[in-house]
LUMGU-559930 format. One record per residue: x, y, z of N, C-alpha, C, CB in turn. Coordinates in pm, whole numbers, plus 50000, padded with zeros to 5 digits. Glycine has a CB too. Layout:
XYZXYZXYZXYZ;...
REM end
This chain:
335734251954851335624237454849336844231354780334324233054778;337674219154846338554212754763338394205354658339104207054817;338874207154565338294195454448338384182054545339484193354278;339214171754578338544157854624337214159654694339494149754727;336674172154824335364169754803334314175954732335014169254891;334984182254624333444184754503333684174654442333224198754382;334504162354453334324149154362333184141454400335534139354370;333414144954587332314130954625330984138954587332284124054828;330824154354558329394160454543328504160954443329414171154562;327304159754455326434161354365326534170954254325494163254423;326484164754111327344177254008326114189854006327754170053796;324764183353992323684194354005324174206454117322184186554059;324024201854216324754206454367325774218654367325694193554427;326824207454244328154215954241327634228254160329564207754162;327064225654054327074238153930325694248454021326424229653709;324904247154111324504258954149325134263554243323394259554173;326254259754346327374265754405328244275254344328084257054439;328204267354186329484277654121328934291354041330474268153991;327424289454017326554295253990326264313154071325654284154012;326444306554219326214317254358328014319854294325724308254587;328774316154345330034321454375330384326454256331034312454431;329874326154091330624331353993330014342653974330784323853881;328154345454020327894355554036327514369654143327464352553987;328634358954241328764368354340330144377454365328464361154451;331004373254291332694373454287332534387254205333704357954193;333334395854207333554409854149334444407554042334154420554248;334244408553922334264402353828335584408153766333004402853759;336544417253824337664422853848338314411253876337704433353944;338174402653992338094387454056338364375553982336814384554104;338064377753875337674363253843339414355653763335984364153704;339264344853796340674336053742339434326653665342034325953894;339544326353531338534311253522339774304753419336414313053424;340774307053426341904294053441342254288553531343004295453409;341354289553628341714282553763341414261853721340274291253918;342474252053734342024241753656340774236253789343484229653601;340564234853869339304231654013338334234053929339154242854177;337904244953839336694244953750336304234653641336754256053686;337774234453601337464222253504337074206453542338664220953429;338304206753643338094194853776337074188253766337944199853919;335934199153810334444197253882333644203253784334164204754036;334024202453653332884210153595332014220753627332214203753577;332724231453667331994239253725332224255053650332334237553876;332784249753540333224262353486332274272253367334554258053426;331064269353346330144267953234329894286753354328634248853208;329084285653428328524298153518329564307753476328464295953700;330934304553538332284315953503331994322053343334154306053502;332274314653271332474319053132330884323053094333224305953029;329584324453134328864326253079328244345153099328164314153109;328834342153244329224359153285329994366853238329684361653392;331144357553191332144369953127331394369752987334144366253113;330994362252852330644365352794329384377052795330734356652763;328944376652877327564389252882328464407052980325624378753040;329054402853041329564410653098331114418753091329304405353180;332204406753037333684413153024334314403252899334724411953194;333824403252796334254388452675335354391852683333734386152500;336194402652714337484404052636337904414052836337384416352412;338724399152888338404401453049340104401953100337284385553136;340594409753172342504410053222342134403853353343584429253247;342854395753354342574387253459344084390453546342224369853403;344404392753670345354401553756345484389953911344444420753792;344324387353924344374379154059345044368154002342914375154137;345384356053917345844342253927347114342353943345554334153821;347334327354043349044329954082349634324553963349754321154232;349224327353811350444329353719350274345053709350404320453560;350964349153583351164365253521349904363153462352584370253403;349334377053450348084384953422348054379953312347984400153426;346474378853249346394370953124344644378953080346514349653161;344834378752945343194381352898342834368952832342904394852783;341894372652900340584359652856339464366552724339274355653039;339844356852643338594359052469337924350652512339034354852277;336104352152494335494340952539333924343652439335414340752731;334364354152388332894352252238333674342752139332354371652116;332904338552054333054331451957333934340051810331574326451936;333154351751800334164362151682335334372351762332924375451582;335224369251868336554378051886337724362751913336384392152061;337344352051965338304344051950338634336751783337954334452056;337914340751712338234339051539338704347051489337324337651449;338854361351567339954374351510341094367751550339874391651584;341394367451712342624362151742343464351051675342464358851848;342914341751639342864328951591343774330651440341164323751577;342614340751363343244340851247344294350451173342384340251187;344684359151323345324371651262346444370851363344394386951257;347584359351289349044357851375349324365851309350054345751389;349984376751268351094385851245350694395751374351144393551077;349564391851451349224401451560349384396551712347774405551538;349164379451665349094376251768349914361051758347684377651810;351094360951824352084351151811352124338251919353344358851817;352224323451780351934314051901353334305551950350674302651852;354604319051909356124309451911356224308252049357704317051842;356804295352066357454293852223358544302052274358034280352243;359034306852196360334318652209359174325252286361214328452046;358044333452279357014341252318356204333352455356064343552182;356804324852461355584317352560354534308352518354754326952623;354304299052384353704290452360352474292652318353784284152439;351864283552359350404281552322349414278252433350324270752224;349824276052586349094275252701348944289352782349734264752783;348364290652833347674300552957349094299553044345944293053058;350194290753069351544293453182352454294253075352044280153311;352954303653099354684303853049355024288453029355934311353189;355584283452866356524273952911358024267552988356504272452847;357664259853105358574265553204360074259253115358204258753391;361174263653233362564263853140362364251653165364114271453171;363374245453057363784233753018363044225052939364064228153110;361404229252917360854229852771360144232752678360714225552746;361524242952683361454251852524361274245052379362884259352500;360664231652345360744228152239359904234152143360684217352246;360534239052009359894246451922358764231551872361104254851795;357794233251840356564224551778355944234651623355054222951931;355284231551542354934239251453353694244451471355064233851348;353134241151592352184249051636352334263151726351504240551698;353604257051775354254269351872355334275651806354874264352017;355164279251653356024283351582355094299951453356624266551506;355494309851456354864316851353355604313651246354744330851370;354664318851107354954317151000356784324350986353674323550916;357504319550878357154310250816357614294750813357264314950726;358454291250947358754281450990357774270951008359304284351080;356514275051076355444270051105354504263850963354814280951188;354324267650826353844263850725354894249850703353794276050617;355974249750686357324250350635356854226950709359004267850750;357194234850795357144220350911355734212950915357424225651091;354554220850928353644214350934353124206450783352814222950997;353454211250691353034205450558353594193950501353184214050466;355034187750605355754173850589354644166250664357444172150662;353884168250774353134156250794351674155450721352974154850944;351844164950648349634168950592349594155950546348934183950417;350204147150418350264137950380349874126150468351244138650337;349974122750571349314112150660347894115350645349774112450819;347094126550637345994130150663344764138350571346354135450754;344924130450394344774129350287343554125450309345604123050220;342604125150241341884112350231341904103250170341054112650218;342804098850112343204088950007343864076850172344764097849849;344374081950223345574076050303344374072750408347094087450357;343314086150428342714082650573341574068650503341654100450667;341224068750409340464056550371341184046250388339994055950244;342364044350386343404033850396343284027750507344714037950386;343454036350620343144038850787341704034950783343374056650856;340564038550767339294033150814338954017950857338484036050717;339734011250715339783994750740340103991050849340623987250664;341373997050883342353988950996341613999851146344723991950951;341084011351138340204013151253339094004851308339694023251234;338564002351143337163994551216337493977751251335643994951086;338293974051198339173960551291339453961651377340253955251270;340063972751466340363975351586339533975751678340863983851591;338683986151602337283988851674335933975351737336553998151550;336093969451577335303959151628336093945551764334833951951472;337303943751730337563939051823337843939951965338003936551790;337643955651995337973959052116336833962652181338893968352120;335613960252106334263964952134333803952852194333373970152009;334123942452091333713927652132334143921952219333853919252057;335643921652269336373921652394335663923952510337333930452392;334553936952565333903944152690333153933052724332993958352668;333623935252835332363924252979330893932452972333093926353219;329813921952993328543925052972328113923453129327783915452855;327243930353187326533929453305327403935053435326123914453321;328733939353362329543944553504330313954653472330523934153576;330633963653591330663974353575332373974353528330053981853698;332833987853464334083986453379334324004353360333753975853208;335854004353321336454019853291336614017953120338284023953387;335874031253086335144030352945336774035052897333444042652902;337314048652978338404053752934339744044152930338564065153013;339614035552983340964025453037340614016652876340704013053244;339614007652861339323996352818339193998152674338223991052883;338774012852632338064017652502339284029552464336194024852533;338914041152524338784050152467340504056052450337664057852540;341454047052527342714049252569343434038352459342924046552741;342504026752457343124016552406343194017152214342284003852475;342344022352199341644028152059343054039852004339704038752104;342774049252114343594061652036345234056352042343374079452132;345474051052132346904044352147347444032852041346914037652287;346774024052005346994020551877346754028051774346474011251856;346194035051766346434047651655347424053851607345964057151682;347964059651762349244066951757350514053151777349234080351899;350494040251809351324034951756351574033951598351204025751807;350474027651518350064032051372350444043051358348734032251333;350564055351378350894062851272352294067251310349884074151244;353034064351428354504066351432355274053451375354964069451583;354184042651344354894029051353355724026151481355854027751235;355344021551593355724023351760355744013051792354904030451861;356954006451828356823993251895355323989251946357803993452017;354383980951886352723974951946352813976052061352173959551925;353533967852142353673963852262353543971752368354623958952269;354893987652315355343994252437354134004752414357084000452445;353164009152321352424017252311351654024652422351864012652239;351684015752515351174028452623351874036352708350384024352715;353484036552647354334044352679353774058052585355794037852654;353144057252491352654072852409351514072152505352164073952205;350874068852562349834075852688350004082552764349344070352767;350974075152836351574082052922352504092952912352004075052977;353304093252809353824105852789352894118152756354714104252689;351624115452654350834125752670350634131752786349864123252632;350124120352896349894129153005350694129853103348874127353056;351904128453110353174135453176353734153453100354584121953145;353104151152963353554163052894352954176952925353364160652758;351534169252973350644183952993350234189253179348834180252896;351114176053200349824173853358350704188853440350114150153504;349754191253526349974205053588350814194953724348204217053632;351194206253830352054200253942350774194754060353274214154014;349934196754054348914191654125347964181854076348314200754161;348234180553990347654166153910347694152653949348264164153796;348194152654016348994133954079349424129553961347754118554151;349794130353820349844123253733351364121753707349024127553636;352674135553789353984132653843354014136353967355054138353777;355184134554027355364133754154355844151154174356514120454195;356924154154070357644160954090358494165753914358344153754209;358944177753947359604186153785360444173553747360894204153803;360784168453821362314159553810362014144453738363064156053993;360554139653827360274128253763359424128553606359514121053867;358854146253613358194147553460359464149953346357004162753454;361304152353363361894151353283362354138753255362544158753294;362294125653372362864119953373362244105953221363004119253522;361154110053264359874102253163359954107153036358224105053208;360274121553022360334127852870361434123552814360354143352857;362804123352924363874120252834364324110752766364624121652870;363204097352832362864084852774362204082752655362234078952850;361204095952632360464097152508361284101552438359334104352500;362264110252470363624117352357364124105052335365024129552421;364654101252395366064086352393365264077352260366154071652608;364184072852324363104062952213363094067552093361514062352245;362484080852084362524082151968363914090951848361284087351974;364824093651956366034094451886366114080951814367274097551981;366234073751848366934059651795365804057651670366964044151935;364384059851651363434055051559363904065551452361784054951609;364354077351508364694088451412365564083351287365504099951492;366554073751394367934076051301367544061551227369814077151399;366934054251300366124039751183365544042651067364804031351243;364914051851083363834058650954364804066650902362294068950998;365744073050897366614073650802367094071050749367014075450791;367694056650771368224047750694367174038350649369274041750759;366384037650686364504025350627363544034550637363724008950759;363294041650559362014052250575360934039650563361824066950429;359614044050609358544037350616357524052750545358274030050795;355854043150604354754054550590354214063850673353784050150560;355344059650807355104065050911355224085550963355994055750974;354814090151054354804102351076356524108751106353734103551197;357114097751138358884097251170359604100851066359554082951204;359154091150941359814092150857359404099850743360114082150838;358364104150778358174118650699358674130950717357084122350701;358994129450854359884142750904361064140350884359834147051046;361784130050857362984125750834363434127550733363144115950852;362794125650590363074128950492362594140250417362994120750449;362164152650489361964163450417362564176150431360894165050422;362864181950341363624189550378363374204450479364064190750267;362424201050512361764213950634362124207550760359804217350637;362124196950760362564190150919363574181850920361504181350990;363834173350831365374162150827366584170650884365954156550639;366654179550932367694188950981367304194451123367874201050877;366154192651180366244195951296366704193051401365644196851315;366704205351526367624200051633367214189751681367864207851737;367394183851821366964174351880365264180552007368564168251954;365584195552025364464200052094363494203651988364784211452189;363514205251875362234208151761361864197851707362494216851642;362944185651762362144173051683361214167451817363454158251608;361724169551942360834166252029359314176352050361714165452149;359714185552079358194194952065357464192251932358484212952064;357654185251819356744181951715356414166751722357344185851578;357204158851837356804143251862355664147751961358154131351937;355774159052058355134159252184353694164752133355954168852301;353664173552028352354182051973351564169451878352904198451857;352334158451833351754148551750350604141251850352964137951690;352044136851970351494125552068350354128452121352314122452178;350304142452196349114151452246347774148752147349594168752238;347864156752020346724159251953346364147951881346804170251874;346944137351888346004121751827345304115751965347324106251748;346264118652072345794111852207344544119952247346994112352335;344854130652301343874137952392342834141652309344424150252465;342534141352202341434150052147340784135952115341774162752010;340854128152072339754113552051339544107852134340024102751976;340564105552226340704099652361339444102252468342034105752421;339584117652512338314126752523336874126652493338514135252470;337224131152375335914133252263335054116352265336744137752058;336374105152264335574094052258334344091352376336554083152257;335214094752556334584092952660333554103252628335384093852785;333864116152613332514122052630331104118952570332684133252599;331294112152396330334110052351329174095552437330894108952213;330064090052508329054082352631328684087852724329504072152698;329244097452763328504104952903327574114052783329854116853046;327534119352722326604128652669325584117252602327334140552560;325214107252567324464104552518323644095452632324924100652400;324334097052732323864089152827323054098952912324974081552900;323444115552947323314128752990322194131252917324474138152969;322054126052792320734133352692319764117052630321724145352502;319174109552696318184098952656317574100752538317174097352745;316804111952500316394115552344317074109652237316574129552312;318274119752285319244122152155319934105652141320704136852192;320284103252234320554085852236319814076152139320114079652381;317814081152209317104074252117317284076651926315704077852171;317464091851924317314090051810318664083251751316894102251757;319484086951787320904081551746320704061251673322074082851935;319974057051828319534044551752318154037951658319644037351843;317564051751657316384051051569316634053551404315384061951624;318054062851396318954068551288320184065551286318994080951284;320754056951290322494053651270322874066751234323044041451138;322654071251082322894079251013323414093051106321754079750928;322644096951182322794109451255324594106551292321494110851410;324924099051315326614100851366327364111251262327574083851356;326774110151162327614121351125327604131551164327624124151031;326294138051193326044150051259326264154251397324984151951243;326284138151463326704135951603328064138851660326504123451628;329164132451541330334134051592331144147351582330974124651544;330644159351512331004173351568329794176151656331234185651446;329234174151727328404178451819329304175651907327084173251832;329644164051979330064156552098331924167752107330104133552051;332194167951965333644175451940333324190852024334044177951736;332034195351953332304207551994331324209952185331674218551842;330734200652207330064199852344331714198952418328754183752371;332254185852443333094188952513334364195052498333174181452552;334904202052354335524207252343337314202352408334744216452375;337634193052367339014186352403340074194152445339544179352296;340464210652399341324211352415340744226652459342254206352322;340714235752592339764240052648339794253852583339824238452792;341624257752567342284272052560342944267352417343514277552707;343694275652340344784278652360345184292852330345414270252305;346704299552385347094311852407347914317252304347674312452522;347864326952287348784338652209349274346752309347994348652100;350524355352246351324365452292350974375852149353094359952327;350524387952236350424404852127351644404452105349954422452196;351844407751967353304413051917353124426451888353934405851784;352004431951866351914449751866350954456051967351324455951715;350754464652026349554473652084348224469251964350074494052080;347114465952031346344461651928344834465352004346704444851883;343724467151954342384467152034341664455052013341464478651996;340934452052079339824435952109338994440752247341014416852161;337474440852128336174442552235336324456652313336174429152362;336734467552254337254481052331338274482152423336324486352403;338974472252421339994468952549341454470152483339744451552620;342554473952541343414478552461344594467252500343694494752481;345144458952427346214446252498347034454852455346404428252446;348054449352492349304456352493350604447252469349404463552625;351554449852344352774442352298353074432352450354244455152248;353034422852369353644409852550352934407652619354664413652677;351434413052579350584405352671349874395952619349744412652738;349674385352735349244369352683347924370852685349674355552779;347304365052567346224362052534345664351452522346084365652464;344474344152601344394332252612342384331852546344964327252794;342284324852422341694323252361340674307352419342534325352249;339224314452437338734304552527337974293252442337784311452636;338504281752366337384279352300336254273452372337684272252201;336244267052503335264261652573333994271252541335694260352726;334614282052586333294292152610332654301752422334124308052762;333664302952360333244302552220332334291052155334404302652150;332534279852207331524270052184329874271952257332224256952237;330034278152383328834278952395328144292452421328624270752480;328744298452298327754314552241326864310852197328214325252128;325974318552246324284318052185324054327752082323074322052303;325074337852092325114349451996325754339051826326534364852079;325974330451835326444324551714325984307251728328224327651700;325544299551803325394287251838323684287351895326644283151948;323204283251830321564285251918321474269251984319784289251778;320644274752139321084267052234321964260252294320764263052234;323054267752296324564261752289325064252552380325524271652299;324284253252517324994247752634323764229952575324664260152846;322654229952486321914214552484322844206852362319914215252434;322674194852395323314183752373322354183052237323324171652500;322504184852134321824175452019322534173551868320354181951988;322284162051889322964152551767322544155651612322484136351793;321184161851570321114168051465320934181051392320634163651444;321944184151450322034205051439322374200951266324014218451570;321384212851229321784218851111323144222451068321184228451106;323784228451144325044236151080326634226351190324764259751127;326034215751271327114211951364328764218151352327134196851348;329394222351252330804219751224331344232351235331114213251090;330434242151260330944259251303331334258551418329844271851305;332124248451525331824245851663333774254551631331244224651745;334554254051741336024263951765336834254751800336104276451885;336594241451830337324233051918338714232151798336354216551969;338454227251723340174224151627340634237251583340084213451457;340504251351616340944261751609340464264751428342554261151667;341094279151442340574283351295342294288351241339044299351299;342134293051089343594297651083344514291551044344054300551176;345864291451020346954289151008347424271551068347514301551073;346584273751217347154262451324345704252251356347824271651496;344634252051238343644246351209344464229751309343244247751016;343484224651328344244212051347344484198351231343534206751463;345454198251206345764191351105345124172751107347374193651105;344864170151179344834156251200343034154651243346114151451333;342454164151213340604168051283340494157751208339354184251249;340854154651060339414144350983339854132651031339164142850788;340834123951083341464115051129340484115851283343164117751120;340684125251342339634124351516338464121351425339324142851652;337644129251353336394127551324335904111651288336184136851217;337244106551201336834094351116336504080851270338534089550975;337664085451328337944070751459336614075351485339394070551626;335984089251560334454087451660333754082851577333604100451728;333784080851417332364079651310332324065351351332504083151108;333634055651317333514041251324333374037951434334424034151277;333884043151568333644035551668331994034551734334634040451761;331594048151659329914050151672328884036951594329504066951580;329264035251515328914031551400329124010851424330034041551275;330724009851517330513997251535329733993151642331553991851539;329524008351758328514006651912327644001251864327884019152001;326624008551762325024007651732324803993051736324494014151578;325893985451591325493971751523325873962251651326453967651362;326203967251836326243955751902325853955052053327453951451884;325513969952082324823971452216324233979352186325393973952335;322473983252255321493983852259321874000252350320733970152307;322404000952441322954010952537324294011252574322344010152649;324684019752676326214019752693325424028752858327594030352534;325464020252962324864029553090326254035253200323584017553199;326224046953241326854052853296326144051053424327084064153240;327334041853502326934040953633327734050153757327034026453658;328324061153744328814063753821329294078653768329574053553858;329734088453800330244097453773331484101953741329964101153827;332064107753576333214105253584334454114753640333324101853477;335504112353656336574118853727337684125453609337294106953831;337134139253621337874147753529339624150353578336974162753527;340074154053487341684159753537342064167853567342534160453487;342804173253601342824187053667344084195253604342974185453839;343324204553471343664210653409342894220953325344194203953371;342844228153303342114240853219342654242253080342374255853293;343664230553066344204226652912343254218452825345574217652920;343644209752883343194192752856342054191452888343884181152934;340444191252891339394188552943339464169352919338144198652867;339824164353023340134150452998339054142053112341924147553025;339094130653099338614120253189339454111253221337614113853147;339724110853373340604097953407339904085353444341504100753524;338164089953448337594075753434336294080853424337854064153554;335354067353353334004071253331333644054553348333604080653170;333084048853489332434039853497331234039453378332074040053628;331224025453371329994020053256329834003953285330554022553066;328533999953213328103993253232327223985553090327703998053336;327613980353072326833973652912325753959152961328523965352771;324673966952939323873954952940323443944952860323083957252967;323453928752886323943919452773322713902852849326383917252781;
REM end
């Protein structure tokens, strides 16, 4: 089936199709980096087989190079936390499931091993204090409330366009200090940065450099401003420290591009999903407005249900064993957190939606380790307030339509989620 028509299909429909075909496929067979799964949501059946059947799986058929798939929850927390074994430098091939193709090679401090990688990432920790993030709450929930109050009542609307794009994008203007105006130029570069060649989101290799080199050009020039006017911004923290004020021009871009990414896509996401899931689960909705309170417990639920960022990959730097299986120096390892999120062997009832789990925050999505995600309490804080300003002003948030995922096995994203606020 082509993804455009498992778009027009029934998702029930779709997931017992993928259901027959994931357990009919010879499991030698299986690609579940194929992004059509993610597409169509259809990827829950794949990964639930390999966990019972191959957790630690060499995957040989996909038209990239052979790759193993981690898809328990403790063997992707070995991988995770034991880089001297398992390397996430771009010299090695990065941090995605494809080779990063030539031309960008930018070192990021995520795609960097120790000890470069400590070195770089600890000039921006300081944005993401809690001293600083209380600072930030004020000026979120101003945002929040006004962009909440802004939504048309009684007609139908794109939650991701209006909300959930508009929210994280002033964010990431705020914390680069970014021209207000041009700010949805950091949208769009997020998703020119990650989008696969079948994405519609470029045309072509040529028009995805042509857009980046605009993001280089831009922020060359803010570079060399904040050197001479430092601010509180994320620019000029890298500007003046001595782990980064010296970098090239490709390590200052792969650490603009890993910023832009992980403030955008992971709240951005996480924001849409928490309306389709609470809309997906009526209960949990009710209690949500029977208990305000529960958002706390809610907003790593919704983090670790849809899981924002699906993979990410290592390269073996020695002969090593995982799950009886023997990897071998240079082979890529692609660490599943989608499917680590929904172990039952560590997560009870993993694949149901509920807002007051006991232990919510054991979920894999912001990784474990070294390359933890630095900026999580900042995602956590935006879903708390924007939850928090929903309750005190609509009654519901109705999902009228089904939303249209992206097509990637990176990014678990939404390019739209019709809604409807009744008023």
């Amino acid at each position: 089936m082509t993804a455009q028509a498992a778009l027009r299909s029934d998702p029930a429909d779709l997931l017992r199709e993928a259901r027959l075909e994931a357990y009919s496929t010879p499991i030698e067979d299986f690609h579940p980096g194929a992004p059509r799964l993610f597409q169509n949501d259809t990827l829950w059946p794949w990964f639930e087989r390999l966990r019972k059947e191959a957790p630690v799986h060499y995957c040989t058929k996909a038209p990239i190079e052979p790759y193993w798939s981690v898809t328990r929850y403790h063997d992707i927390m070995h991988v995770d936390t034991n880089h001297a074994i398992f390397s996430s430098d771009v010299s090695n091939g990065g941090i995605m499931i494809r080779d990063v193709p030539p031309g960008y090679e930018w070192p990021s401090f995520i795609a960097m091993d120790e000890p470069r990688h400590g070195e770089q990432r600890k000039t921006v920790q300081p944005m993401f204090t809690p001293d600083h993030l209380d600072e930030m709450a004020v000026l979120i929930r101003q945002r929040s409330a006004k962009v909440l109050d802004s939504l048309p009542r009684n007609e139908t609307f794109n939650w991701v366009e209006k909300v959930s794009i508009e929210l994280t994008t002033q964010m990431l203007a705020t914390l680069f200090d970014f021209p207000f105006a041009e700010r949805r130029k950091l949208t769009r570069w997020s998703d020119v940065s990650t989008a696969l060649p079948k994405s519609g989101i470029v045309s072509s290799e040529e028009e995805r450099l042509r857009e980046l080199a605009d993001c280089a050009e831009t922020f060359g020039r803010m570079w060399k401003e904040r050197q001479a006017n430092p601010g509180r911004d994320l620019i000029s923290m890298m500007a003046h420290s001595d782990a980064t004020r010296h970098m090239t021009p490709d390590n200052l871009m792969g650490n603009l591009i890993l910023l832009i990414v992980g403030g955008n896509d992971t709240t951005r996401n996480t924001m849409t999903a928490s309306v389709l899931a609470l809309h997906q689960n009526p209960a949990e909705y009710q209690k949500l407005r029977d208990n305000p309170a529960l958002i706390e417990t809610m907003v790593p639920e919704v983090i670790r249900w849809q899981t924002p960022l699906a993979h990410m990959r290592r390269t073996a730097l020695v002969d090593t064993e995982l799950g009886g299986k023997t990897i071998r120096k240079g082979d890529r390892v692609v660490m599943w957190y989608v499917s680590g999120n929904r172990d039952g062997e560590v997560i009870e009832n993993p694949d149901a939606f509920i807002i007051d789990r006991k232990r919510p925050r054991i979920h894999l999505s912001f990784g474990f380790g070294i390359h933890r995600c630095v900026g999580m309490r900042l995602a956590e804080l935006q879903l708390r307030i924007v939850w928090q300003e929903i309750l005190k002003r609509f009654d519901r948030i109705e999902v009228v339509g089904e939303p249209k995922r992206v097509y990637s096995s990176f990014v678990r994203g939404y390019e739209s989620l019709p809604v409807r606020i009744p008023g």
